[in-house]
KEZAPA-939956 format. One record per residue: residue in three letters; x, y, z of N, C-alpha, C in turn; residue number from 1. Coordinates in steps of 0.001 Angstrom, whole numbers. Each point is the difference from the previous one (the first is absolute). Layout:
# residues N
<site residuo="ALA" n_u="X" n_v="Y" n_w="Z" ca_u="X" ca_v="Y" ca_w="Z" c_u="X" c_v="Y" c_w="Z" num="NUM"/>
...
//
This chain:
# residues 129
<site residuo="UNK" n_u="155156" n_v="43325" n_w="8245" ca_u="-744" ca_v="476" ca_w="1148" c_u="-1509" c_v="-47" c_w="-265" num="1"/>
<site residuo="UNK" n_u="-213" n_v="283" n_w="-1414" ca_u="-1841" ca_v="-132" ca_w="253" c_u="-54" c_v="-1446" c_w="-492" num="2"/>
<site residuo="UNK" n_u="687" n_v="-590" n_w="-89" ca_u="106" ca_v="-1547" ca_w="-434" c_u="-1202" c_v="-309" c_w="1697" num="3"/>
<site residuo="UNK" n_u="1321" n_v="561" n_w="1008" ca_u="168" ca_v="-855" ca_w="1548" c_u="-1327" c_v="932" c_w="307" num="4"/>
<site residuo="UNK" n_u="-886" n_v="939" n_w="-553" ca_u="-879" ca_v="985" ca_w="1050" c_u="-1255" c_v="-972" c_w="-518" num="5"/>
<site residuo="UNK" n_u="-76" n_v="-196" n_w="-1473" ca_u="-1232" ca_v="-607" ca_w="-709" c_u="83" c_v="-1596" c_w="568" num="6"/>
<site residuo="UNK" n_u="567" n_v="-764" n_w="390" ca_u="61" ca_v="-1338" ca_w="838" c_u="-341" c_v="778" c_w="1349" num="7"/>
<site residuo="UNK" n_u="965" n_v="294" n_w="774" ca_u="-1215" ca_v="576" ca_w="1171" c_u="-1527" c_v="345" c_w="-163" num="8"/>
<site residuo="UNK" n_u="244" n_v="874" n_w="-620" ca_u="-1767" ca_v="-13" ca_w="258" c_u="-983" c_v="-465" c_w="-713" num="9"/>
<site residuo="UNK" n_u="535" n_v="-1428" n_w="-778" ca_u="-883" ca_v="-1324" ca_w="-686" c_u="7" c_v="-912" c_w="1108" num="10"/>
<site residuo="UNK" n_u="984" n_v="-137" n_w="1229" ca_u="324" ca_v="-884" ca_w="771" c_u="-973" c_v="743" c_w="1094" num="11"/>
<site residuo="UNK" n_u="243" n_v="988" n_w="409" ca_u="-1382" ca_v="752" ca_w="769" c_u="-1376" c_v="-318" c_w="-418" num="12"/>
<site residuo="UNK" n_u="-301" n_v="359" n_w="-1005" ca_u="-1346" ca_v="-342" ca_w="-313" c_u="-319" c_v="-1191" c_w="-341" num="13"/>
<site residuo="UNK" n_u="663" n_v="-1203" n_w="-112" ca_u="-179" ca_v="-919" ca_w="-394" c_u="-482" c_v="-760" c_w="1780" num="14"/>
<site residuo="UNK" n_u="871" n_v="632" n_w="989" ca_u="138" ca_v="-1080" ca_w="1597" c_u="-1451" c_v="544" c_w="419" num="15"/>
<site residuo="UNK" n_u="41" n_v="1682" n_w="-388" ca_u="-1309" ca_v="553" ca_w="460" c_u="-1430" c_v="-331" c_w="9" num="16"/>
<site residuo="UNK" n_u="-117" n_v="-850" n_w="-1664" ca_u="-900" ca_v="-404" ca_w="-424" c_u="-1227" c_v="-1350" c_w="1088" num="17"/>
<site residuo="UNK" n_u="-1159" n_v="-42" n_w="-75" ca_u="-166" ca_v="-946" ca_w="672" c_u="-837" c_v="-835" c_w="-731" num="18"/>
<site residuo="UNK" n_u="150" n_v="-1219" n_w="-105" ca_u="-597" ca_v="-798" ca_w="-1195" c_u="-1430" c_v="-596" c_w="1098" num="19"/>
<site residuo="UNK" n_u="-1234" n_v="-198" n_w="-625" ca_u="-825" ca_v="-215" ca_w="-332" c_u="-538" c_v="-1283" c_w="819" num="20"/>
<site residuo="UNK" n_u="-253" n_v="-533" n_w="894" ca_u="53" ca_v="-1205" ca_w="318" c_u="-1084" c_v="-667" c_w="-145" num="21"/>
<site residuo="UNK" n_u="-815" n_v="471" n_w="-1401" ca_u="-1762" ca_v="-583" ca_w="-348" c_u="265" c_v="-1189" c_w="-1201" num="22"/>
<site residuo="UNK" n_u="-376" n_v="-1156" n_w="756" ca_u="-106" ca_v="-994" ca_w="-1565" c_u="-1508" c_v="-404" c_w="-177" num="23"/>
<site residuo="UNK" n_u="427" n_v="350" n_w="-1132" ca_u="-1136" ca_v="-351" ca_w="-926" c_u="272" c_v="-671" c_w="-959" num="24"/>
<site residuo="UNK" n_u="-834" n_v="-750" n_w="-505" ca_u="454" ca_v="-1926" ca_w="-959" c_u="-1564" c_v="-319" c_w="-696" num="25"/>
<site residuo="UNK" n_u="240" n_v="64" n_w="-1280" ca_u="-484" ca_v="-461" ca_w="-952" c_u="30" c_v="-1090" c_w="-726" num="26"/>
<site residuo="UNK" n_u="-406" n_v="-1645" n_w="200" ca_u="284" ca_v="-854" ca_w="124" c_u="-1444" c_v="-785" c_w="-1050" num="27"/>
<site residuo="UNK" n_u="615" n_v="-492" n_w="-667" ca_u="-1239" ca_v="-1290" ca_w="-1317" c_u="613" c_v="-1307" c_w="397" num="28"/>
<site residuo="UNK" n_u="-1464" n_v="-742" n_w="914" ca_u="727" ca_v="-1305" ca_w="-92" c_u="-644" c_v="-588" c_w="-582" num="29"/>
<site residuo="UNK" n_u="-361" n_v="-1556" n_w="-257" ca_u="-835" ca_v="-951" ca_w="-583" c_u="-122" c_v="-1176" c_w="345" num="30"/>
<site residuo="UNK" n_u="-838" n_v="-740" n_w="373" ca_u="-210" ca_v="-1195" ca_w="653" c_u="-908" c_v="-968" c_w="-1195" num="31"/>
<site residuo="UNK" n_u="78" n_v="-1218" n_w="225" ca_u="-923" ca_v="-900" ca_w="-1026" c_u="-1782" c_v="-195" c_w="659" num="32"/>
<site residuo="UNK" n_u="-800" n_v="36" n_w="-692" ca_u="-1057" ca_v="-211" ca_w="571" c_u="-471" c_v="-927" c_w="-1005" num="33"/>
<site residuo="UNK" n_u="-742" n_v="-1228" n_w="1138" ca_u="-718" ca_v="-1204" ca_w="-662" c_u="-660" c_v="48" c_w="-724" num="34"/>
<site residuo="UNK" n_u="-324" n_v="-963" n_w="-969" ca_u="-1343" ca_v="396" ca_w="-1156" c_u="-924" c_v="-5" c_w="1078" num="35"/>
<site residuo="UNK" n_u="-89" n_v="-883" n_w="935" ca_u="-1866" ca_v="266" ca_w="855" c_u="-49" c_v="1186" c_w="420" num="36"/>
<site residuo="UNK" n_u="1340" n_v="587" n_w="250" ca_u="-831" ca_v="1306" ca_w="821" c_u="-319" c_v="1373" c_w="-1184" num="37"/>
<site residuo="UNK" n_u="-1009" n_v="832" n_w="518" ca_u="-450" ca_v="1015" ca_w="-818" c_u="-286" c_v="1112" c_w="564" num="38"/>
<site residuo="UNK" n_u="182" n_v="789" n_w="-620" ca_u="-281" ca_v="1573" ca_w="522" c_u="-939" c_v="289" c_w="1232" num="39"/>
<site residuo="UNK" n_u="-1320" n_v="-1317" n_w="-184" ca_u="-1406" ca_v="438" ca_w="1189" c_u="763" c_v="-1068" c_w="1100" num="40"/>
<site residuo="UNK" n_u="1330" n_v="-727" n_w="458" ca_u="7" ca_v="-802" ca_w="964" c_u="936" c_v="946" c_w="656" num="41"/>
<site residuo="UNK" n_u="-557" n_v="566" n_w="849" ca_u="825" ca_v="1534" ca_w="768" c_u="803" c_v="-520" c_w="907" num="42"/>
<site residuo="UNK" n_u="-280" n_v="-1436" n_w="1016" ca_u="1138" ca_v="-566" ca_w="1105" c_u="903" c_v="-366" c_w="-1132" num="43"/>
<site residuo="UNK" n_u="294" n_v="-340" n_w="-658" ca_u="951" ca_v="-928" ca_w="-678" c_u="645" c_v="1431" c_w="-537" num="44"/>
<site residuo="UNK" n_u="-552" n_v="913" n_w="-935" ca_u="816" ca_v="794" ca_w="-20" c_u="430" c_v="686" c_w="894" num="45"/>
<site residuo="UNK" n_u="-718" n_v="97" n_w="644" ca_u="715" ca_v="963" ca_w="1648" c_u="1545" c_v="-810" c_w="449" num="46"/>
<site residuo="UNK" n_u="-285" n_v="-1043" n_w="244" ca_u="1363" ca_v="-725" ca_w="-15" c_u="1095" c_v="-105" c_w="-94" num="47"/>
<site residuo="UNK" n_u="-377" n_v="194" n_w="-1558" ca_u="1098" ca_v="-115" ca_w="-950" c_u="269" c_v="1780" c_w="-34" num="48"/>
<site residuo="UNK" n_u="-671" n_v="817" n_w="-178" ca_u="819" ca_v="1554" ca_w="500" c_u="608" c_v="-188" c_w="994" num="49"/>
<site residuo="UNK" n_u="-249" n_v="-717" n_w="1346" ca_u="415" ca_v="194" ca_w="1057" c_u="1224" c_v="-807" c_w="185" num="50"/>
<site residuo="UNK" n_u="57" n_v="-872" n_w="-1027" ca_u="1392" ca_v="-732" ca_w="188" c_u="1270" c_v="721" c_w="-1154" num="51"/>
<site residuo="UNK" n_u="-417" n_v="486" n_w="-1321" ca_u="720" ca_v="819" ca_w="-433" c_u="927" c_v="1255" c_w="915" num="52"/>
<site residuo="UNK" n_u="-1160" n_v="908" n_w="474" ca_u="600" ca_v="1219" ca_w="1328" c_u="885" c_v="-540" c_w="556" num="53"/>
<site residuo="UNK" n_u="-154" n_v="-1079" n_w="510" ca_u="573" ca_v="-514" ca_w="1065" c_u="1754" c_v="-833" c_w="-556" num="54"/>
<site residuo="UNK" n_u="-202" n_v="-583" n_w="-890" ca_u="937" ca_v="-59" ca_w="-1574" c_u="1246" c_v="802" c_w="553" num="55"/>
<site residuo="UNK" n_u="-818" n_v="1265" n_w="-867" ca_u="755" ca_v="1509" ca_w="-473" c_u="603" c_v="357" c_w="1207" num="56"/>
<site residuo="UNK" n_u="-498" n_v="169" n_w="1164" ca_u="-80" ca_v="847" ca_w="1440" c_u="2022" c_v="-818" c_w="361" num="57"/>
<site residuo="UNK" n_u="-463" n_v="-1794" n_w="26" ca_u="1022" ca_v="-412" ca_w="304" c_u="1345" c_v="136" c_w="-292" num="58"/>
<site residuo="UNK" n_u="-437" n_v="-413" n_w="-1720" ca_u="942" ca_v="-128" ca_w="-838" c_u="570" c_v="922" c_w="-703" num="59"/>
<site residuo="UNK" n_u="-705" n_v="1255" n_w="-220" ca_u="394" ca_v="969" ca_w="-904" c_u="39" c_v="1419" c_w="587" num="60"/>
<site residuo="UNK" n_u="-484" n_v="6" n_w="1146" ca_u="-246" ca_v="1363" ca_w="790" c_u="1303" c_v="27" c_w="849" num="61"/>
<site residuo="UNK" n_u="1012" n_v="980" n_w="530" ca_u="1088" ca_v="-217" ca_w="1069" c_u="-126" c_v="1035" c_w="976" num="62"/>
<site residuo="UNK" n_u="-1495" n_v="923" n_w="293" ca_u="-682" ca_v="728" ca_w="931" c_u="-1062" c_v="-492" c_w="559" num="63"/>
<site residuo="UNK" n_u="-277" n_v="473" n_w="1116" ca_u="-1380" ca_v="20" ca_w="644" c_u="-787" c_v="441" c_w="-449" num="64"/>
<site residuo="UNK" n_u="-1148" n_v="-169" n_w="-1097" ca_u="-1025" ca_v="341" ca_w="-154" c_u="-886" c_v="689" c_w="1118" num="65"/>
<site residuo="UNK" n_u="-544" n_v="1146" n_w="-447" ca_u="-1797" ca_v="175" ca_w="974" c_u="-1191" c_v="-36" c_w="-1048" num="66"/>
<site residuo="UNK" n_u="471" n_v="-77" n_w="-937" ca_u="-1433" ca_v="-295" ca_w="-1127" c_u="598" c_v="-112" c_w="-1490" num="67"/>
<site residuo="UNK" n_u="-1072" n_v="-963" n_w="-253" ca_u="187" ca_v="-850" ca_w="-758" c_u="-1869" c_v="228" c_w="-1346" num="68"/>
<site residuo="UNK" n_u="489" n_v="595" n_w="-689" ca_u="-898" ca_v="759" ca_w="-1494" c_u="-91" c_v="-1303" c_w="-961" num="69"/>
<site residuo="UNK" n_u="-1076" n_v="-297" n_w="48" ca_u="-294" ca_v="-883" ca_w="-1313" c_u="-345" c_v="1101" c_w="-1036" num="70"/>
<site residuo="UNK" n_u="863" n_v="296" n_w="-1332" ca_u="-462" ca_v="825" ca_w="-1157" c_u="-513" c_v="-482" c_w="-1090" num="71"/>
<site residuo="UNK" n_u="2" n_v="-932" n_w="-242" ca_u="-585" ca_v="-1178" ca_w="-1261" c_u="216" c_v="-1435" c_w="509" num="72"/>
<site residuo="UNK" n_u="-1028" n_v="-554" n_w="-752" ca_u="-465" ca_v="-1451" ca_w="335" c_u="-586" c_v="-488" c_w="-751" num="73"/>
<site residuo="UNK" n_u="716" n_v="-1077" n_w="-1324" ca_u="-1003" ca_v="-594" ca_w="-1053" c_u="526" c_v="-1174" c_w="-202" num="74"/>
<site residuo="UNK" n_u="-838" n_v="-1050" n_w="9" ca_u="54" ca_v="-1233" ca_w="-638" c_u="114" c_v="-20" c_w="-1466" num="75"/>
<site residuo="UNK" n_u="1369" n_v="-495" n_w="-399" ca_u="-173" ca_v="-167" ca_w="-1297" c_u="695" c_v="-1585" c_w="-428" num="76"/>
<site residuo="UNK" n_u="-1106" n_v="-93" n_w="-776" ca_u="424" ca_v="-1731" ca_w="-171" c_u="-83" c_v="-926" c_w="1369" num="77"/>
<site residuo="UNK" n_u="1224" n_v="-482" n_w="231" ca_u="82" ca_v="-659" ca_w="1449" c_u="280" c_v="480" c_w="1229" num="78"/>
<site residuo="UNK" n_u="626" n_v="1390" n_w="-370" ca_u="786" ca_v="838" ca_w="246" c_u="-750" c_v="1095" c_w="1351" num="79"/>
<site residuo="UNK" n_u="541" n_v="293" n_w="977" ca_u="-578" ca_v="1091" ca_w="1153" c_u="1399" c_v="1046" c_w="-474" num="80"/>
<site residuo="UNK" n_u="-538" n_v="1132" n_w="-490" ca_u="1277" ca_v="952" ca_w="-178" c_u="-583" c_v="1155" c_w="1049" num="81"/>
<site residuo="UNK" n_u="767" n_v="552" n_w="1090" ca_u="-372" ca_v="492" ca_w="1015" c_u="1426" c_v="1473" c_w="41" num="82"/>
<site residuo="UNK" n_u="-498" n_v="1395" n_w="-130" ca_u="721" ca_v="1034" ca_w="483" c_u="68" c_v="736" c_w="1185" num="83"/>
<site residuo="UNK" n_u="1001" n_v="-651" n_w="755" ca_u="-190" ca_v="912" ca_w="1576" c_u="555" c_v="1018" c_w="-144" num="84"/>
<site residuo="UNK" n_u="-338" n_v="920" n_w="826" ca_u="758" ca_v="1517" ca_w="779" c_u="212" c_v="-809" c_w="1569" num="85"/>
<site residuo="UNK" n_u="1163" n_v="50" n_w="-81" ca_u="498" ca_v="-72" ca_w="1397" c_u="898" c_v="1457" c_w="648" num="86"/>
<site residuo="UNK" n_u="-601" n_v="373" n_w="1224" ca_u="617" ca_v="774" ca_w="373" c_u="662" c_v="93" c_w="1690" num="87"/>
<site residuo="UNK" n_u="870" n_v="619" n_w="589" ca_u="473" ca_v="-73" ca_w="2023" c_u="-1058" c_v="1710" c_w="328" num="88"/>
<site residuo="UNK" n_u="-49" n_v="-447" n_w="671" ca_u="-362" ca_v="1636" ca_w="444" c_u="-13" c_v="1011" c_w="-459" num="89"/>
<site residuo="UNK" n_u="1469" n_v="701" n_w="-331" ca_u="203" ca_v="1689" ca_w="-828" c_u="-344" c_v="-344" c_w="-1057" num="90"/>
<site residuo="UNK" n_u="191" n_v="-1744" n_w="-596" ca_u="-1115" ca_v="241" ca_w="-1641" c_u="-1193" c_v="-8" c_w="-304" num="91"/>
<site residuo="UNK" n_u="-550" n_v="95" n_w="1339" ca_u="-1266" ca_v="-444" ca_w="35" c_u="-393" c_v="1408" c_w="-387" num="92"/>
<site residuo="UNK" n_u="584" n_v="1164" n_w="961" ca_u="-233" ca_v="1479" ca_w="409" c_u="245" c_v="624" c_w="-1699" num="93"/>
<site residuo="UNK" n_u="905" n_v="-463" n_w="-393" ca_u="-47" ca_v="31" ca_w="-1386" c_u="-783" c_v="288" c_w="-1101" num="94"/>
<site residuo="UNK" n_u="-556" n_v="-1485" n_w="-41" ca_u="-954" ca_v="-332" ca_w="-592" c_u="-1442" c_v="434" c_w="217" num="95"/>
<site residuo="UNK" n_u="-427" n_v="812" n_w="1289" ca_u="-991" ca_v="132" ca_w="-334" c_u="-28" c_v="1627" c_w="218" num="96"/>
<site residuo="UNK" n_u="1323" n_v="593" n_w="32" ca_u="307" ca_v="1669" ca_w="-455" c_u="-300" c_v="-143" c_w="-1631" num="97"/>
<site residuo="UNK" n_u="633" n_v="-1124" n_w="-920" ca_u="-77" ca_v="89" ca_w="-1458" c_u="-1786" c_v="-40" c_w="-57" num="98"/>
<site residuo="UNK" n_u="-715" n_v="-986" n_w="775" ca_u="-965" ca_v="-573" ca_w="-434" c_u="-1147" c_v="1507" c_w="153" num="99"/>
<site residuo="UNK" n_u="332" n_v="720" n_w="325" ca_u="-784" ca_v="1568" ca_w="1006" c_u="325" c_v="545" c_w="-1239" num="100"/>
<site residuo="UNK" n_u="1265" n_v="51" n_w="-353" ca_u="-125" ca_v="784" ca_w="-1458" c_u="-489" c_v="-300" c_w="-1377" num="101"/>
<site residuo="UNK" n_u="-667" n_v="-2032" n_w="166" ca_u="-597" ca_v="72" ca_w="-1401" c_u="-1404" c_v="866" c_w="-125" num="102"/>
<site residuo="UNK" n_u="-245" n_v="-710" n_w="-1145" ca_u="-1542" ca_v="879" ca_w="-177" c_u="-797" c_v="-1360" c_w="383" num="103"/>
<site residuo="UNK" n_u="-1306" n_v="-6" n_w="1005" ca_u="-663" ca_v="-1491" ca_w="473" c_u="-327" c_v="-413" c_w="-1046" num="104"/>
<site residuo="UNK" n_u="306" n_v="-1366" n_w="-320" ca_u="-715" ca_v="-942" ca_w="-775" c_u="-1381" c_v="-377" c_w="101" num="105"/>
<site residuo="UNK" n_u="-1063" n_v="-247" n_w="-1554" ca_u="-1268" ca_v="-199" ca_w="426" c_u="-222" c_v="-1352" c_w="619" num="106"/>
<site residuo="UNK" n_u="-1244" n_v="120" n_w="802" ca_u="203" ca_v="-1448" ca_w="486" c_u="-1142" c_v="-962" c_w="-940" num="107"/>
<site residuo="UNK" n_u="477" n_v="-1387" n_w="442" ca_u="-871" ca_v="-910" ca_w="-1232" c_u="-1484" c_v="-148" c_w="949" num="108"/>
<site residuo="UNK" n_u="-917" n_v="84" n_w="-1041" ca_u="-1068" ca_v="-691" ca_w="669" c_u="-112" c_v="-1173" c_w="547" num="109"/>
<site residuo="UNK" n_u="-590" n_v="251" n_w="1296" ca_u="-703" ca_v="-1235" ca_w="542" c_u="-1288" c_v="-375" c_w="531" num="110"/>
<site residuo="UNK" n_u="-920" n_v="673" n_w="-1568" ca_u="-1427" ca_v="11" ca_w="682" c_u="-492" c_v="-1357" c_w="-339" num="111"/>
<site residuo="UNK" n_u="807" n_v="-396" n_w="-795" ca_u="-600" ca_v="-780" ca_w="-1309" c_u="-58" c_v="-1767" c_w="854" num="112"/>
<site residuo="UNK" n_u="-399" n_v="-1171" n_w="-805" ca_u="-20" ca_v="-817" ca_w="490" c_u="1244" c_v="-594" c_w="-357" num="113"/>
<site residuo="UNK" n_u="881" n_v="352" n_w="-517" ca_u="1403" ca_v="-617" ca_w="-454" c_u="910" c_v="559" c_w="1080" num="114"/>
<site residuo="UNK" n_u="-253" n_v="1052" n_w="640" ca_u="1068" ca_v="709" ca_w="349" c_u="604" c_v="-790" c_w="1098" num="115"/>
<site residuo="UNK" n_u="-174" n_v="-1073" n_w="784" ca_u="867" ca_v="-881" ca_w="558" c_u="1156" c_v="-1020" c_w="-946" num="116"/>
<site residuo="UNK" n_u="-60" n_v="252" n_w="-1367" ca_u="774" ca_v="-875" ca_w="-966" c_u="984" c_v="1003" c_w="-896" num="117"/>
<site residuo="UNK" n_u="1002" n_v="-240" n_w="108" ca_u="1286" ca_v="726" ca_w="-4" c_u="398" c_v="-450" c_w="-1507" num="118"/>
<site residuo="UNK" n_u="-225" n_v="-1343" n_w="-507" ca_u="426" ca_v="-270" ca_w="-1547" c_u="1539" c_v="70" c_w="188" num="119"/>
<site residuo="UNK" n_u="514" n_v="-1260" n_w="991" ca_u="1067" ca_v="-346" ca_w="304" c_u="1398" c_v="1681" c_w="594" num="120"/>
<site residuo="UNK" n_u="-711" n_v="1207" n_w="69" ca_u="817" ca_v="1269" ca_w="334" c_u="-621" c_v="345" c_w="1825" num="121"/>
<site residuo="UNK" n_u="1099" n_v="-160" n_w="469" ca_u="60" ca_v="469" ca_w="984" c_u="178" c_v="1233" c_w="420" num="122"/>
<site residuo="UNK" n_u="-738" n_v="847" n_w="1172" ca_u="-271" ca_v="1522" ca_w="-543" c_u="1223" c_v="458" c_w="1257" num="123"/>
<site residuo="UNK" n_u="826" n_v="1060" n_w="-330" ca_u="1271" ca_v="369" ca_w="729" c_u="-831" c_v="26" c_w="1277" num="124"/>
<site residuo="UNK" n_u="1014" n_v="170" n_w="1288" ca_u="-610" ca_v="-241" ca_w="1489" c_u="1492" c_v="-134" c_w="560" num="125"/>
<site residuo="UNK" n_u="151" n_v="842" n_w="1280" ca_u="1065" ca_v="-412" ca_w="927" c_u="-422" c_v="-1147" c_w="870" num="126"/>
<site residuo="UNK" n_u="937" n_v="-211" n_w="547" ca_u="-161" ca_v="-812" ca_w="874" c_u="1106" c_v="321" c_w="992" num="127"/>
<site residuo="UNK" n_u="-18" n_v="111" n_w="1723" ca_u="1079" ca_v="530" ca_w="763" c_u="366" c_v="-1283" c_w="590" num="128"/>
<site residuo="UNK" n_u="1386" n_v="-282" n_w="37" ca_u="384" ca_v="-810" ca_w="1118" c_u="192" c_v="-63" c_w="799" num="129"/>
//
């Protein structure tokens, strides 16, 4: 009998439960980049981010995105190694309940005369679709 009471009310709380319907996706892809191109040729890399996203979104994503987080971005070697945050809506709401609870990050200077040159790192940034 408490066999049949403890399944009831695992089977209760289990139907009761309501799962979560926020995705959120953490995703490293990598694309080849030409020897001509370089860190200061910004269309060409723009591009080539924009054809990676677009990559991932197709091929590897099986939700509707509403934004789409570049978190790292470095050329290494030939190499474009690119970390998205992809998130739908409730992960979005998510993500920026977690982001309220970090402590703000300092920001980099940009008084300087370099500060348009990134040294192949792309600086995190949403982007909404």
């Amino acid at each position: 009998m408490k066999t049949l009471t403890a399944v009831i009310v695992g089977l209760a709380i289990a139907l009761s439960t309501q799962v979560a319907g926020a995705y959120v996706v953490q995703v490293v892809t990598t694309v080849p980049v030409a020897a001509a191109t370089g860190a200061q040729d910004t269309s060409q890399l723009g591009d080539l981010v924009e054809s990676a996203i677009r990559d991932v979104l197709s091929h590897a994503i099986a939700f509707t995105p509403t934004v789409v987080r570049i978190e790292d971005a470095r050329i290494v070697g030939e190499r474009l190694y690119l970390v998205l945050l992809i998130a739908d809506t409730e992960g979005e709401a998510i993500i920026e309940g977690l982001a309220a609870d970090r402590a703000p990050e300092s920001q980099p200077d940009t008084s300087g005369a370099d500060a348009e040159r990134t040294g192949g790192v792309v600086r995190p940034g949403a982007v909404r679709l």
